[in-house]
C-alpha positions, 0 to 999 in steps of 0.5 A: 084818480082824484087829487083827493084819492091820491092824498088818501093813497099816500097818507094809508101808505106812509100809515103802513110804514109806521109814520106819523101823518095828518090831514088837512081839509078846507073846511071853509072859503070866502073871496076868490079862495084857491081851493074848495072846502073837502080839498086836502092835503096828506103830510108825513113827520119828515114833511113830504106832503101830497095834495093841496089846500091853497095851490100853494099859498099856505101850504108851507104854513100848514105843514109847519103846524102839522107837525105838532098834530103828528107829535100828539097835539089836538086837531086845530082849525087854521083861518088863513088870509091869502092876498091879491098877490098870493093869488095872483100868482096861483091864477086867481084874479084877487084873494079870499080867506079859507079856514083848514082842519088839520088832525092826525089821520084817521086809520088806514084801513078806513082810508083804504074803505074811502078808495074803495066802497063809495058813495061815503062820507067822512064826517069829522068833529072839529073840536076832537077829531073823531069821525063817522063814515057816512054811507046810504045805509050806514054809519061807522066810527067813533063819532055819534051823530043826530040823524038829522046830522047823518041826513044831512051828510047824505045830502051832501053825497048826492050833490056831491059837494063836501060842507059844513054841518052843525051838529047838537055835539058840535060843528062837524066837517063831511067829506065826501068821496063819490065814485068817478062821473062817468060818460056812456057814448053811443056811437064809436064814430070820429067825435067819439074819438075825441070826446072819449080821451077828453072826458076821461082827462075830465075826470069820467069814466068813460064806456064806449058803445057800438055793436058795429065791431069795425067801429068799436075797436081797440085800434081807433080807442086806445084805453077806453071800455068798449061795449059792442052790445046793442045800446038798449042792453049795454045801458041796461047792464051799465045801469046808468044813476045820477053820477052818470052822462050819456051821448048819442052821436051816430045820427042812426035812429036804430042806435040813439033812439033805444039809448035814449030811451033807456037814458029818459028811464032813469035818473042820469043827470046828462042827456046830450043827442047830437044832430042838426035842429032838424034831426032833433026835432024828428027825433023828439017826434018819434020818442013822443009816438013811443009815450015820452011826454015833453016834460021828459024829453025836456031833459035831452040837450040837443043838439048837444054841446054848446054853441062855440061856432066850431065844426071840427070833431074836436071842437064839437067834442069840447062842446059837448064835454063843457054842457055835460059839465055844466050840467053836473053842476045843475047849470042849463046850457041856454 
């Protein structure tokens, strides 16, 4: 679960409970800001509070001032400076500004929507207050906006990075809520051991997947989702997409290849094949005799992971994570 799911969580909860709450949302940062825009922070009329704007900074300053939105003030954008000093003590080099848009919370059970059907977006105007959720199809909620505007909150979505939009009725703030990442692994081998936990401590949401049952069980993978289904048919019925990884690790043709194949044909945003330079390039030459051309196979990161120097599955599995990473952020590893 997310930092921003668990402000969600509380603040429908202390809803529930007839309390007054706000939300705070960074909505804009310059310099080496603690935060990113679509951080936020949930507080409640007797002042507790969940999530984080600034790691700390000015946290106490935005819960002061929240309570006069809970009391029936307007919405109000806040511009903070956070100093080299501030930041020092957060673990940032130097400091940055950052502006927060604070307002009442929206009901709960549009809160509990945003837990539960994603992709969405919250859009609020700044000025009012009023909000529209932003799905692929539709758009629910007080708020009017210009197509270009809803547009332009779906982009947002795909590139899952919450932003700023000027719409003709005024600046307005999306937030967006996307389902977890999530890392299919082909292969219940030693590294898989390692990486599985890792990534899931990264924040994806992790499938295993070995039709060798002495490998995939729940002994050596305490926690995780197990498919004991050939790779072929268990990424047909995970339907991997864009918010999805995949990794081949069981150096065995008959079980990478079918998966990478099935990951070539579609849209995931990580391909990553472990294997010696030389068992990669064999392998590119069979997925060519099978009709993938390089511009496809171009997509593979392998051998997977980058280059850290170390042997260890543990090692391997952090350099795998850190390129699978990078790659949701569209960086190429060299």
């Amino acid at each position: 679960m997310s930092e921003n799911d668990d402000v969600l969580n509380s603040a429908a909860q202390w809803l529930g409970e007839n309390k007054g709450v706000a939300l705070a949302t960074v909505v804009g940062t310059w310099g080496s800001s603690p935060r990113p825009p679509g951080s936020m922070l949930a507080i409640e009329e007797g002042g507790a509070f969940v999530g984080s704007v600034s790691g700390g900074c000015v946290e106490g300053a935005v819960v002061s001032e929240a309570q006069e939105v809970i009391a029936g003030a307007p919405p109000r954008v806040l511009d903070y400076g956070v100093s080299d000093e501030q930041a020092w003590e957060v673990g940032l080099a130097c400091g940055g500004e950052l502006k927060v848009f604070l307002e009442r919370a929206v009901p709960a059970d549009v809160l509990r929507a945003l837990l539960q059907e994603r992709p969405a977006a919250l859009v609020s105007h700044l000025a009012s207050g009023a909000h529209a959720v932003v799905r692929a199809d539709s758009v629910d909620g007080d708020l009017d906006l210009a197509p270009e505007t809803v547009e332009e909150a779906r982009l947002a979505l795909r590139d899952n990075r919450s932003a700023s939009i000027e719409d003709p009725g005024g600046a307005v703030f999306a937030r967006v809520f996307n389902p977890p990442l999530r890392m299919i692994i082909v292969g219940a081998v030693h590294i898989s051991q390692s990486l599985a936990p890792m990534a899931a401590l990264a924040g994806f949401d992790v499938t295993v997947v070995d039709p060798r049952g002495a490998f995939a069980t729940v002994e050596r993978f305490p926690g995780v989702t197990l498919s004991r289904q050939w790779p072929d048919e268990a990424l047909a019925a995970l339907a991997p997409d864009t918010r999805t990884a995949v990794v081949t690790l069981t150096h065995d043709p008959k079980l990478d290849d079918p998966a990478l194949q099935a990951a070539l044909g579609s849209d995931v945003f990580y391909i990553g094949a472990l294997g010696s330079r030389r068992t990669h390039a064999k392998r590119l030459e069979r997925l060519r005799a099978e009709g993938f051309g390089d511009d496809e196979l171009a997509r593979i990161y392998g051998p997977a992971g980058f280059d850290l120097g170390g042997r260890a599955s543990s090692e391997i599995a952090v350099a795998v994570l850190a390129e699978a990473i990078a790659a949701s952020h569209g960086k190429r590893s060299g």
